[in-house]
DRENLOPA-558140 format. One record per residue (C-alpha): chain; residue number from 1; x, y, z. Coordinates in nm, 4 decimals, decimal comma. Layout:
<rs>
<unit:A; pos:NUM; X:X; Y:Y; Z:Z>
...
</rs>
This chain:
<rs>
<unit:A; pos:1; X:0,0000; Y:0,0000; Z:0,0000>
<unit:A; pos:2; X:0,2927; Y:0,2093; Z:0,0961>
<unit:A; pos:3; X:0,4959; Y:0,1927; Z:-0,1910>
<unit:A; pos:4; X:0,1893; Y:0,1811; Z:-0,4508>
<unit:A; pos:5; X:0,0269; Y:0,5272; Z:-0,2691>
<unit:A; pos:6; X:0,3758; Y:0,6710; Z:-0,3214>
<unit:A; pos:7; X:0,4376; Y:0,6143; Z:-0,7082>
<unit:A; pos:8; X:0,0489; Y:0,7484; Z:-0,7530>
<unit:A; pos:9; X:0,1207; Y:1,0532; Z:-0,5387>
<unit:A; pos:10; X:0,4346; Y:1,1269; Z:-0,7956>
<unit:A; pos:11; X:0,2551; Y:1,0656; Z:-1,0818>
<unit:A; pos:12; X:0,0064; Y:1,2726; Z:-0,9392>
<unit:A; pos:13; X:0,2662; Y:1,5576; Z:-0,8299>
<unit:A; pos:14; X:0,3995; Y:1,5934; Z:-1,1463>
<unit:A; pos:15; X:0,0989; Y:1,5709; Z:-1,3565>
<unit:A; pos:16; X:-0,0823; Y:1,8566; Z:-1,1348>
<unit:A; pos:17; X:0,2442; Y:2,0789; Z:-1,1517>
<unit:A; pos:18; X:0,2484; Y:2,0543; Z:-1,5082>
<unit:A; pos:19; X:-0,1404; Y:2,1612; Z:-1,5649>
<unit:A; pos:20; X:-0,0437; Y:2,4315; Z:-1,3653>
<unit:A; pos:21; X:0,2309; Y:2,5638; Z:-1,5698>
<unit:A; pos:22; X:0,0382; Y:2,5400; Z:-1,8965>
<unit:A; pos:23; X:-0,2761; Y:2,6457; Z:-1,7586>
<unit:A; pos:24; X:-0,1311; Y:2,9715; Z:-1,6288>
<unit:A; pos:25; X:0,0703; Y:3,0178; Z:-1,9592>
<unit:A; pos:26; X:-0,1942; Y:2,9507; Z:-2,1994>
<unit:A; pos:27; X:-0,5318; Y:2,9908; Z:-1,9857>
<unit:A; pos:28; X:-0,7492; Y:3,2401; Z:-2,2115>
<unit:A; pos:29; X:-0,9841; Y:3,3242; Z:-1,8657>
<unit:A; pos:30; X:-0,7459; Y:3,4806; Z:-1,7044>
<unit:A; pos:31; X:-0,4702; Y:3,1959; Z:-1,6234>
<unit:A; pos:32; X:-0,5403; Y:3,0784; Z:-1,2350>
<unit:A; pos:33; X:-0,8994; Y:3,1983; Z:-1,2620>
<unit:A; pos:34; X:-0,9335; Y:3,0427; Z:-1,6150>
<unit:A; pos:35; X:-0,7404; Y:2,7058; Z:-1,4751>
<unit:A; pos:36; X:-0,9652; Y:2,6256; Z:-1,1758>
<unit:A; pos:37; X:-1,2894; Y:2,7097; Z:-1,3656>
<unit:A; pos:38; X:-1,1561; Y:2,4226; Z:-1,6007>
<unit:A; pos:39; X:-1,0999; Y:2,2406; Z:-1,3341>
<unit:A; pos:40; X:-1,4181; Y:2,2225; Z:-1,1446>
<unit:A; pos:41; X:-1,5839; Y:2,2109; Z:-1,4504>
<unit:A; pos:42; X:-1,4446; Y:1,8520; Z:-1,5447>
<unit:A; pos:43; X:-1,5528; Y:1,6910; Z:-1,7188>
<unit:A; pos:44; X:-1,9047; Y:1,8988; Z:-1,7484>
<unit:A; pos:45; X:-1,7576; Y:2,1527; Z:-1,9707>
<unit:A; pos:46; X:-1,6201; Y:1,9129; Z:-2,1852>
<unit:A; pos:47; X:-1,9026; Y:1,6979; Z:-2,2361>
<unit:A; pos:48; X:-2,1148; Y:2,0764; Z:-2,2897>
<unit:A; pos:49; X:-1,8293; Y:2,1861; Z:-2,5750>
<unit:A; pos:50; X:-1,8577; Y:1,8637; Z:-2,7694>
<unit:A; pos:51; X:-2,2635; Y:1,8855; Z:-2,7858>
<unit:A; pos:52; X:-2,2438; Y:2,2001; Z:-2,8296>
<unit:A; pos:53; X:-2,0249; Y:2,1413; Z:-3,1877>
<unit:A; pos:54; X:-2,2837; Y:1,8970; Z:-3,2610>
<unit:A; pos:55; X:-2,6131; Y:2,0869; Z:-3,1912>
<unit:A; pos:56; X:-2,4513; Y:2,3603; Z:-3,4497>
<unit:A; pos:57; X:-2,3469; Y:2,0729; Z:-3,7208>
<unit:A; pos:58; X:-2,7107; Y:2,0870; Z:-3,8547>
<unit:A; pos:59; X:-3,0470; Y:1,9787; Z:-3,7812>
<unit:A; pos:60; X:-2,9645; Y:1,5850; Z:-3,7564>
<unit:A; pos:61; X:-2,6685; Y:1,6833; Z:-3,5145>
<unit:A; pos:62; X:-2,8806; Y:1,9357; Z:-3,3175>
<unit:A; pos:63; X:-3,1332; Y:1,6139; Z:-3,2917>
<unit:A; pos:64; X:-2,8590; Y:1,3866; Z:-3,2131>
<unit:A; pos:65; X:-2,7201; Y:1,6385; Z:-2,9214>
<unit:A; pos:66; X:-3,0650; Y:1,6809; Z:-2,7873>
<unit:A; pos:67; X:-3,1138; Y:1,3079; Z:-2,7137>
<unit:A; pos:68; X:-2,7271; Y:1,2886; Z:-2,6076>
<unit:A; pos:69; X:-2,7939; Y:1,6091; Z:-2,3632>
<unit:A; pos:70; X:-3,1151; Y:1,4277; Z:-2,1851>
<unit:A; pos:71; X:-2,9365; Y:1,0913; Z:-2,1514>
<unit:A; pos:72; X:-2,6224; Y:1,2030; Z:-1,9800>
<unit:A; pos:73; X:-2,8337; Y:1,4283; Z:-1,7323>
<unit:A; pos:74; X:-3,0754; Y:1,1599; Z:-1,6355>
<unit:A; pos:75; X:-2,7582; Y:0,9323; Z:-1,5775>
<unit:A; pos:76; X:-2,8426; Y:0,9831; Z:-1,1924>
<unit:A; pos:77; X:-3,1998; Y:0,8807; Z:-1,2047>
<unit:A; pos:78; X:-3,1068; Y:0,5883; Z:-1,4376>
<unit:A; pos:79; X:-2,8990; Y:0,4633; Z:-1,1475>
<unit:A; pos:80; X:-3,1313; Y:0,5313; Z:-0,8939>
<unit:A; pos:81; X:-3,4580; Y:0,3627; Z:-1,0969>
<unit:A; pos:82; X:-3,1850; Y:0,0338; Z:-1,1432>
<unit:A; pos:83; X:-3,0888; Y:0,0022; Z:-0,8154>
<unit:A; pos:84; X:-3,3978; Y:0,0049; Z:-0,6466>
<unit:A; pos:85; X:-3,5183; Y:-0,2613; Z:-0,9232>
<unit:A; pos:86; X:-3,2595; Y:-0,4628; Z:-0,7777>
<unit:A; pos:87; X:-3,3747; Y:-0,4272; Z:-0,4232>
<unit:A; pos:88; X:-3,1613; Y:-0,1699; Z:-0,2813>
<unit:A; pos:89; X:-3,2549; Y:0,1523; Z:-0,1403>
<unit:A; pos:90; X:-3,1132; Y:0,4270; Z:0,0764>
<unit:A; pos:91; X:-3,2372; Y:0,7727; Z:0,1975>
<unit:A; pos:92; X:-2,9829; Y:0,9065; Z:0,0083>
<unit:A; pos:93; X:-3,0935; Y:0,8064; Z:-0,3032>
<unit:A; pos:94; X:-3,2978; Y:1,1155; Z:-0,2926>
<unit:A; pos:95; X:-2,9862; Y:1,3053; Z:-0,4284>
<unit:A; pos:96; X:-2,9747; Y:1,1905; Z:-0,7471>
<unit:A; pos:97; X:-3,2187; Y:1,3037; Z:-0,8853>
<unit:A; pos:98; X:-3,1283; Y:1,6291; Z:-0,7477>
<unit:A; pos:99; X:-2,8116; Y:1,5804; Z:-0,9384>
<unit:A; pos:100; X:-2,9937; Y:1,5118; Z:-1,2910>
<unit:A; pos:101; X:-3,1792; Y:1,8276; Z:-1,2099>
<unit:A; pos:102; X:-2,8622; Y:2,0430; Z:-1,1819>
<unit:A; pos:103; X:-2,6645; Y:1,8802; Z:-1,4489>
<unit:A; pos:104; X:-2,9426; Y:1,9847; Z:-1,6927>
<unit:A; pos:105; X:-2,9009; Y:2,3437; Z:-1,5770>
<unit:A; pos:106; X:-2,5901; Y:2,3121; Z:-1,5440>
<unit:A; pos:107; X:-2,4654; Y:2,1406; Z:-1,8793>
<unit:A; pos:108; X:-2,7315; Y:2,4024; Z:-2,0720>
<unit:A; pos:109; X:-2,5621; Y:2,7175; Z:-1,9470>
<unit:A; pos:110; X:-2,2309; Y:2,5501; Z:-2,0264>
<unit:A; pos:111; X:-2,3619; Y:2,5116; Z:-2,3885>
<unit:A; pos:112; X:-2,5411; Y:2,8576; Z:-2,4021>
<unit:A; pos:113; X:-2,3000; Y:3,0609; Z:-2,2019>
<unit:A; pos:114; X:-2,5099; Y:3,3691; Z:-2,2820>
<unit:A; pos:115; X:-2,7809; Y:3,2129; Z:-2,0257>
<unit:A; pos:116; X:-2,5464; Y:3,2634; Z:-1,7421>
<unit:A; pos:117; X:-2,6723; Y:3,4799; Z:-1,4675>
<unit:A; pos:118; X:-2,3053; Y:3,5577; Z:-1,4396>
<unit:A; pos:119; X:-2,2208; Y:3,6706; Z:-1,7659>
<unit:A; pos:120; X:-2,1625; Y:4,0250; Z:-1,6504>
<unit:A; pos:121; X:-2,0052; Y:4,0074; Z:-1,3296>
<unit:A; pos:122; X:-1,6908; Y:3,9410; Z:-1,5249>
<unit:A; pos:123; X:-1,6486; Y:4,2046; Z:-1,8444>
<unit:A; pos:124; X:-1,2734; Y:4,0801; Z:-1,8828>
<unit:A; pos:125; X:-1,4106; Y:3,7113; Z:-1,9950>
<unit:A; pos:126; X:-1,3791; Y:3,5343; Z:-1,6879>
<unit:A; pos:127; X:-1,7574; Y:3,5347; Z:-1,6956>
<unit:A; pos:128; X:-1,7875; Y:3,1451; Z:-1,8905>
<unit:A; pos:129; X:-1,5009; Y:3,0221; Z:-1,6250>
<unit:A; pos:130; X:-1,6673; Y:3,1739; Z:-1,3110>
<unit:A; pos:131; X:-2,0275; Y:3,0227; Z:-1,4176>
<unit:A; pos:132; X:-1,8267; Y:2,7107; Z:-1,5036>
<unit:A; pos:133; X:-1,6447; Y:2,6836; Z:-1,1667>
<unit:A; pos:134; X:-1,9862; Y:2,7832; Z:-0,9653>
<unit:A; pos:135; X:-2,1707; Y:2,5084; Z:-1,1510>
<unit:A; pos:136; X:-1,9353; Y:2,2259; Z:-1,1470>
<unit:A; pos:137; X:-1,8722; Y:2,2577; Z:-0,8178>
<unit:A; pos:138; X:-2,2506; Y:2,2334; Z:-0,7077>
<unit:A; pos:139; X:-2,2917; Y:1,9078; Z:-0,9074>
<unit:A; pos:140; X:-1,9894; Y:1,7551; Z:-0,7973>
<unit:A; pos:141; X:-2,0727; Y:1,8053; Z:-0,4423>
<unit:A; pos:142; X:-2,4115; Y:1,6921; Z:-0,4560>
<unit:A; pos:143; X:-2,2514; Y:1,3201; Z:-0,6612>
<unit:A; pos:144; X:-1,9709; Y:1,3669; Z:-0,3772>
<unit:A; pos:145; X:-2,2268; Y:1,3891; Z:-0,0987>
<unit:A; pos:146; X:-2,4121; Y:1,1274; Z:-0,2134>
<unit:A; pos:147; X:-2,1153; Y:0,8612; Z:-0,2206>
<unit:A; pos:148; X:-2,0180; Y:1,0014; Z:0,1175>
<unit:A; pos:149; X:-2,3785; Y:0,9238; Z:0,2823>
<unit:A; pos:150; X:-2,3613; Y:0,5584; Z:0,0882>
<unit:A; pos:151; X:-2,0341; Y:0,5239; Z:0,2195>
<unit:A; pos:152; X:-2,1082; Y:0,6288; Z:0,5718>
<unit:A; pos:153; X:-2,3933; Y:0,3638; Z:0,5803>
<unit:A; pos:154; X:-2,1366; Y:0,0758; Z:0,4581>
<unit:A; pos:155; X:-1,8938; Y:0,1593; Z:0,7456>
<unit:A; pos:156; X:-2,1709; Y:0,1369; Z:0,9991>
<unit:A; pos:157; X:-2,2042; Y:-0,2348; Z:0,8989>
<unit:A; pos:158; X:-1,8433; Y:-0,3624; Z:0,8965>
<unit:A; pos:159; X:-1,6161; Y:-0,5255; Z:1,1170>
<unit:A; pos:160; X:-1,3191; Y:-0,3546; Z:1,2413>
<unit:A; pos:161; X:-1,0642; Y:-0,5118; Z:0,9643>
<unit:A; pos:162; X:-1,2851; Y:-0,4044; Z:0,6886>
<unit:A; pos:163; X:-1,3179; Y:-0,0283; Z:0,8696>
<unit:A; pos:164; X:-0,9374; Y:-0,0641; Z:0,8438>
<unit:A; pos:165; X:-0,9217; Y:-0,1425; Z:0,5318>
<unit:A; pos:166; X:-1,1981; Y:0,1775; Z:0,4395>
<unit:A; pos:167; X:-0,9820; Y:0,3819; Z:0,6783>
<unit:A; pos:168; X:-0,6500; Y:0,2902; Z:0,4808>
<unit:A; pos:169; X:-0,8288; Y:0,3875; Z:0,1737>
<unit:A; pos:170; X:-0,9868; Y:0,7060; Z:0,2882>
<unit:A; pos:171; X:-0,6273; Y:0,8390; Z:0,4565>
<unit:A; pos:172; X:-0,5260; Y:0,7620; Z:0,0673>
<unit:A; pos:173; X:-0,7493; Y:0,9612; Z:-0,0710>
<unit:A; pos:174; X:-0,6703; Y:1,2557; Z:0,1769>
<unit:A; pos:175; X:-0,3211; Y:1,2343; Z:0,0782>
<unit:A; pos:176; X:-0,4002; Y:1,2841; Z:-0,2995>
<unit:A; pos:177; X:-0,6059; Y:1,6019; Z:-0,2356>
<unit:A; pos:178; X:-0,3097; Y:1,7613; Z:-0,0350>
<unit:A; pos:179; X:-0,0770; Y:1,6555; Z:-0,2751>
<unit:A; pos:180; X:-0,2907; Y:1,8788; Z:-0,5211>
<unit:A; pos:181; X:-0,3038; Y:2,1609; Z:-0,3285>
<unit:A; pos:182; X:0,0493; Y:2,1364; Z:-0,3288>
<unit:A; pos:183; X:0,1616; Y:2,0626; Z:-0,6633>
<unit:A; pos:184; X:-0,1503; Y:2,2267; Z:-0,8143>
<unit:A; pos:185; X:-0,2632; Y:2,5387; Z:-0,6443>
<unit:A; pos:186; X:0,0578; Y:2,6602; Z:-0,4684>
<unit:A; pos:187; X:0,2597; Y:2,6714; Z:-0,8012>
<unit:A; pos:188; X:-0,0341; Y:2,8222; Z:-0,9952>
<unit:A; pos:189; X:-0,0592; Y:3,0923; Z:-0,6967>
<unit:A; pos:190; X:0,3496; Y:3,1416; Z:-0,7771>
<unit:A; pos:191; X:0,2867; Y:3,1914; Z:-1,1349>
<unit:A; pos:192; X:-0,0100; Y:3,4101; Z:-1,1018>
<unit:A; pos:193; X:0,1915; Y:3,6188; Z:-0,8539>
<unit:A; pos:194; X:0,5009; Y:3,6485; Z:-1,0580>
<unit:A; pos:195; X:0,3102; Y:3,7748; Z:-1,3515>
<unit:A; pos:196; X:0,0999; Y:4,0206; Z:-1,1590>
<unit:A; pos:197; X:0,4718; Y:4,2406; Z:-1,0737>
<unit:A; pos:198; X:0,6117; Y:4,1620; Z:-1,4190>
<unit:A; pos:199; X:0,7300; Y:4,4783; Z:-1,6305>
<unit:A; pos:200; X:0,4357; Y:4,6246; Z:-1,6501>
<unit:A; pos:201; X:0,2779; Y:4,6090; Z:-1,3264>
<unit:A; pos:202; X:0,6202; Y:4,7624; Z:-1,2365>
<unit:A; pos:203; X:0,5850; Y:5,0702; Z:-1,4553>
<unit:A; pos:204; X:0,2524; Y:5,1438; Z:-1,3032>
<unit:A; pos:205; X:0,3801; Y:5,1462; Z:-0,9573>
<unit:A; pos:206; X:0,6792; Y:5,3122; Z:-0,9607>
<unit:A; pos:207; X:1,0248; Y:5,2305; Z:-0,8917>
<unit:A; pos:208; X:0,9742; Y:5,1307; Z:-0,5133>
<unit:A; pos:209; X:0,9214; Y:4,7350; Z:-0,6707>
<unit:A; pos:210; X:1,2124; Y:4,7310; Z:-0,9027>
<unit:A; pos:211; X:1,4740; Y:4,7981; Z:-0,5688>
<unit:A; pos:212; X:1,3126; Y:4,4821; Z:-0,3732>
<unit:A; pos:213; X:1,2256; Y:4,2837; Z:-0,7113>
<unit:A; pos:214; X:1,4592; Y:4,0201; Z:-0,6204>
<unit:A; pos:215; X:1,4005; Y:4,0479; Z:-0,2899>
<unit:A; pos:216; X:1,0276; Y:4,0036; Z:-0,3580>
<unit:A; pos:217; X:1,0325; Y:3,6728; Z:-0,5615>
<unit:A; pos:218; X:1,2000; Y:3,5035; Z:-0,2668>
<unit:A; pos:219; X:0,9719; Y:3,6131; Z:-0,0536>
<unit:A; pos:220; X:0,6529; Y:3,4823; Z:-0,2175>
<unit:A; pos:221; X:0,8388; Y:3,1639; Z:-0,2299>
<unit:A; pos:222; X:0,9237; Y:3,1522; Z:0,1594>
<unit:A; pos:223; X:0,5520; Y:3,2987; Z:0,1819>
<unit:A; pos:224; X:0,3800; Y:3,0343; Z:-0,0024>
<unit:A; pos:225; X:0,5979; Y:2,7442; Z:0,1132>
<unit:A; pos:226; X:0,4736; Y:2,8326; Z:0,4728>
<unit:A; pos:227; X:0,1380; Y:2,8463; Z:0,3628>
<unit:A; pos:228; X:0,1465; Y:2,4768; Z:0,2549>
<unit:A; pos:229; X:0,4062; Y:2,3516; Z:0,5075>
<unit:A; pos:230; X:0,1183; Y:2,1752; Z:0,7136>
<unit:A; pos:231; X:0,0009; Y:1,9940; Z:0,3996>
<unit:A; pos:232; X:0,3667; Y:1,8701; Z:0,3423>
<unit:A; pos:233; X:0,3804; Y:1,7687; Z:0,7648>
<unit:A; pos:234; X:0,0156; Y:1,6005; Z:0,6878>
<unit:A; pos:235; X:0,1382; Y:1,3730; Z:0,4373>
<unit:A; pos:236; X:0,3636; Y:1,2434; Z:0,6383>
<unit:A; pos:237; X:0,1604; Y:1,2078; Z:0,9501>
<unit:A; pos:238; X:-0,0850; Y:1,0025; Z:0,6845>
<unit:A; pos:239; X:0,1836; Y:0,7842; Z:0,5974>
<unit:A; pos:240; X:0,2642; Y:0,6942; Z:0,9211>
<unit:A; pos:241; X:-0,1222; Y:0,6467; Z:1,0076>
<unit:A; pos:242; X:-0,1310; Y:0,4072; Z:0,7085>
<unit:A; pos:243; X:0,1793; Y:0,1997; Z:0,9134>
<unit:A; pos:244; X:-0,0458; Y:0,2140; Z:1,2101>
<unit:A; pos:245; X:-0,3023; Y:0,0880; Z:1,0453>
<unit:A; pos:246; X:-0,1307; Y:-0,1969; Z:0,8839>
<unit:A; pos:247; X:0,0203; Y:-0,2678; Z:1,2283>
<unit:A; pos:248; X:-0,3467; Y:-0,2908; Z:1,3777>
<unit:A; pos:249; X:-0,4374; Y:-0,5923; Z:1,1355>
<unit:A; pos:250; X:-0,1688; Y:-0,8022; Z:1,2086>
<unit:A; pos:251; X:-0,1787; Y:-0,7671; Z:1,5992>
<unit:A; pos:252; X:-0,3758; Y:-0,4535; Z:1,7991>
<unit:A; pos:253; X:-0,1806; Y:-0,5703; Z:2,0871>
<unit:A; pos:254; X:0,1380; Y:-0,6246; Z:1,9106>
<unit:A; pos:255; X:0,4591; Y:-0,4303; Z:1,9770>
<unit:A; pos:256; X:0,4680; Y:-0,3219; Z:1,6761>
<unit:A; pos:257; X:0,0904; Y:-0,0835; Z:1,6774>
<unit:A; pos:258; X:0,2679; Y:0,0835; Z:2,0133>
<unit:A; pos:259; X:0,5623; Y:0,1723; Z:1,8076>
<unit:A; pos:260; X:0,3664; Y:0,2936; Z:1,4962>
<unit:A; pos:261; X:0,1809; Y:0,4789; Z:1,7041>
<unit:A; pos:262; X:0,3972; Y:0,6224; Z:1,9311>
<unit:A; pos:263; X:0,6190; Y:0,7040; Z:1,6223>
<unit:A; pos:264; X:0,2992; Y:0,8672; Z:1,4978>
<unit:A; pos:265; X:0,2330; Y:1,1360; Z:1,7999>
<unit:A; pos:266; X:0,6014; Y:1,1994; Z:1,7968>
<unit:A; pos:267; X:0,5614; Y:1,3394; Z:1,4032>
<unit:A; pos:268; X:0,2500; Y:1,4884; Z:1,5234>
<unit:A; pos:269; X:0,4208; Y:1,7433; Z:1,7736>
<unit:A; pos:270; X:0,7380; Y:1,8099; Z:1,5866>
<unit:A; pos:271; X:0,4727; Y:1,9449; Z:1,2995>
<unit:A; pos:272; X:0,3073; Y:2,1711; Z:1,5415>
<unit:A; pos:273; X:0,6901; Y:2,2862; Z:1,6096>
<unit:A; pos:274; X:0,7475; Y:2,3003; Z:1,2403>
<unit:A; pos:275; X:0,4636; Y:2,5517; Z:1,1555>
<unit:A; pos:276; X:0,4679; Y:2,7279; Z:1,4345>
<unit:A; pos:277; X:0,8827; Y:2,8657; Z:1,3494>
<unit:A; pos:278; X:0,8554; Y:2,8366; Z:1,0672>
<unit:A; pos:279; X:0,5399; Y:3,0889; Z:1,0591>
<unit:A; pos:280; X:0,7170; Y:3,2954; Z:1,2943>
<unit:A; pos:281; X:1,0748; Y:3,2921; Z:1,0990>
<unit:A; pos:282; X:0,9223; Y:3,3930; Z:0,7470>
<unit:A; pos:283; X:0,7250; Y:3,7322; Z:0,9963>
<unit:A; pos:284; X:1,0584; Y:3,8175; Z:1,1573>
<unit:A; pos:285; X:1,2140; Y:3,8102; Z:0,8044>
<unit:A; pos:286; X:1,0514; Y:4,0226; Z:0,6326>
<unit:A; pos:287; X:0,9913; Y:4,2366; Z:0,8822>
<unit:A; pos:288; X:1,2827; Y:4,4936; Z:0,7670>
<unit:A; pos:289; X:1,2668; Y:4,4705; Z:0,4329>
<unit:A; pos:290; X:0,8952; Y:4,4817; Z:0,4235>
<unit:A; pos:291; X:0,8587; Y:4,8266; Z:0,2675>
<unit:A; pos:292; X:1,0535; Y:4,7494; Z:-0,0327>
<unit:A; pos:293; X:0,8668; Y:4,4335; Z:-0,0869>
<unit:A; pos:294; X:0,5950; Y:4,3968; Z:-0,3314>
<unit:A; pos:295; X:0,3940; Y:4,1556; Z:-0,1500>
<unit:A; pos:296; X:0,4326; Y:4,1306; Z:0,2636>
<unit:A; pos:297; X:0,2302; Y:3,9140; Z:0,4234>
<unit:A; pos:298; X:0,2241; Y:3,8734; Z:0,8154>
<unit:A; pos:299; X:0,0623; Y:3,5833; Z:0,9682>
<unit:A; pos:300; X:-0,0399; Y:3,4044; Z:1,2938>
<unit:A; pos:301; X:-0,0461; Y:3,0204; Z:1,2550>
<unit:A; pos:302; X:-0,2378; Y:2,8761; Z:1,5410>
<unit:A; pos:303; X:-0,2538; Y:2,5272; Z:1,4495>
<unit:A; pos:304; X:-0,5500; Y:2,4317; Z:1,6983>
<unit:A; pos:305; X:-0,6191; Y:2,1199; Z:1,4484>
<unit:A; pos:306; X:-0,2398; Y:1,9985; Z:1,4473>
<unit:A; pos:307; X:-0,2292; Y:1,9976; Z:1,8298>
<unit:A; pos:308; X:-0,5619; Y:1,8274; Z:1,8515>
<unit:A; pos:309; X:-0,3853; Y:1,5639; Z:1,6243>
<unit:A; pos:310; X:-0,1139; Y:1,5506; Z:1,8703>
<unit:A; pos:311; X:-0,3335; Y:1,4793; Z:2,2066>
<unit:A; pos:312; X:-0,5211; Y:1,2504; Z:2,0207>
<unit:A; pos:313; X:-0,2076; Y:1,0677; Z:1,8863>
<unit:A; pos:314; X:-0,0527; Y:1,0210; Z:2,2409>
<unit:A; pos:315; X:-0,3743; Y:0,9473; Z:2,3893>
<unit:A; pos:316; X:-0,3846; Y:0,6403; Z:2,1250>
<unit:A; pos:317; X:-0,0204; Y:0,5509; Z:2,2028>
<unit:A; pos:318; X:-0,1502; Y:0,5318; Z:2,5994>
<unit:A; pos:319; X:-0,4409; Y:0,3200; Z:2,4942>
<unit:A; pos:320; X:-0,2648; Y:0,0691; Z:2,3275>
<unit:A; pos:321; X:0,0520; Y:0,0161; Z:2,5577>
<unit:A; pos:322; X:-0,2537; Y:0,0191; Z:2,8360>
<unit:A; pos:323; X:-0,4468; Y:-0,2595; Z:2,5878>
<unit:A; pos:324; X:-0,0775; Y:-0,4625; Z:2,5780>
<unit:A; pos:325; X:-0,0711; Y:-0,4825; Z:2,9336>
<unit:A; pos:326; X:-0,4054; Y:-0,5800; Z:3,0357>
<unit:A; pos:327; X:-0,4260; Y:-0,8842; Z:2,7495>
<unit:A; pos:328; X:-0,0733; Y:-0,9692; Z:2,8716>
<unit:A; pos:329; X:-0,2437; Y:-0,9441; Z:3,2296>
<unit:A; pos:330; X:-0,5107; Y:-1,1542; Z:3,1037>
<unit:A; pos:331; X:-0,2657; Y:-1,4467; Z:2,9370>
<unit:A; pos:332; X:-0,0984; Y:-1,4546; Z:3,2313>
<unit:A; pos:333; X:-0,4251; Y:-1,5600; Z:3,4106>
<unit:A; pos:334; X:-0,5168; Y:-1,7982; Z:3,1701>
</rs>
């Protein structure tokens, strides 16, 4: 699991980084705007672009796109109408159709863009991407939501091993969204900050950026490495939750699930120390050059969730040395 979560998180890593270079270079909405409109509009927008070409082929492709447009929206209700066929049933079923409701909104205003209630918040043409962004991200949370609840009622069925196994899978997944963030979102924040004091943002402000322009750069990297420094920290703490974990099914009792975990609330608390100086080191440095900077930003980290993490880290640790004894207690007896 280890070493398989690893190679996916490079893949991952690299594939991300390089969207975000070319969709910051080439994005025509406005590069990071334009990028994550894209983005939560997968694959909606798509899917709206090709019927879109066909409705405008001619009358037999606007037919053809018409039927195409109703069959991917009821998708949803298809499922829901089949699995209740088969016998199965949940509360949350009552989503999906919700969801075929908002992906025919949804995929219509992607294919007219001139329906968008949005179309003139944005006179610069980030209009299509901010409608596209809004909408995707209301369908995919309502399909999201829905697998969520589903899953939710599977875990309140299982036996521990298989919750292990559900737990191993969901710390997975976690990892893969804060290796996007990182890969992703903090170099596309880079790039969009770089641009934004090129050569001519520079002219219009004067000459007090071109002393510190230098000076600047590094400091938006310092200031955005901070920024994701606890999703770096988390990943690790994940991969050593995912060696607890495996620890667990072999033995709870074992030796090995005190180490794991121990090991675990000791990387807990040196991440709390991590942030916090490393928050405060990145405030004291740019404290004197801050005027001369074209971009300062001054921070308080409070990790409340890290140190939560930690207590309830060590308080696991306790458990299971305390779990150890008794059974060893309790062998003894026997």
């Amino acid at each position: 699991m280890r070493k398989k979560l690893t190679v996916f998180l490079t893949i991952e890593a690299v594939v991300c980084f390089a969207a975000a270079a070319v969709l910051s270079a080439v994005g025509k909405n406005g590069g990071l705007f334009g990028a994550v409109g894209y983005l939560f509009s997968f694959p909606y927008y798509p899917i709206a672009l090709g019927l879109r070409a066909l409705s405008l082929s001619g009358t037999f492709g606007n037919a053809i796109a018409l039927v195409l447009y109703a069959c991917v929206c009821l998708l949803p209700t298809i499922y829901i109408i089949i699995r209740r066929r088969r016998g199965k049933r949940t509360r949350a079923d009552a989503l999906m159709p919700v969801g075929s409701a908002l992906l025919f909104y949804g995929l219509y205003v992607m294919i007219n863009p001139g329906a968008s209630p949005w179309w003139s918040y944005f006179p610069d043409g980030n209009s299509a991407a901010f409608a596209n962004a809004v909408l995707g991200g209301v369908i995919h949370s309502v399909l999201i939501g829905y697998a969520l609840l589903r899953a939710l009622r599977k875990f309140s069925v299982s036996d521990t091993k298989p919750l292990l196994k559900y737990l191993r899978l969901l710390l997975g997944a976690l990892a893969a969204v804060l290796v996007f963030g990182i890969a992703f979102t903090m170099p596309s924040e880079l790039f969009s900050a770089f641009a934004s004091f090129s050569a001519e943002s520079a002219a219009e402000l004067g000459a007090a950026v071109p002393a510190g322009r230098g000076l600047s750069g590094v400091f938006l990297v310092l200031q955005n490495l901070v920024a994701h420094c606890p999703a770096f920290l988390q990943i690790l703490v994940l991969y050593s939750a995912i060696d607890l974990i495996s620890a667990l099914e072999q033995d709870a009792y074992g030796e090995e699930s005190i180490t794991a975990a121990g090991k675990m609330s000791k990387l807990c608390a040196v991440s709390v120390i991590i942030i916090m100086l490393s928050n405060i080191a990145v405030n004291l440095l740019q404290l004197l050059p801050a005027a001369s900077l074209y971009s300062a930003q001054f921070g308080l980290s409070l990790p409340l969730d890290s140190v939560a993490l930690v207590l309830i880290a060590m308080l696991l640790a306790k458990y299971f040395q305390r779990g150890k004894e008794i059974k060893e207690d309790s062998d003894m007896i026997i």
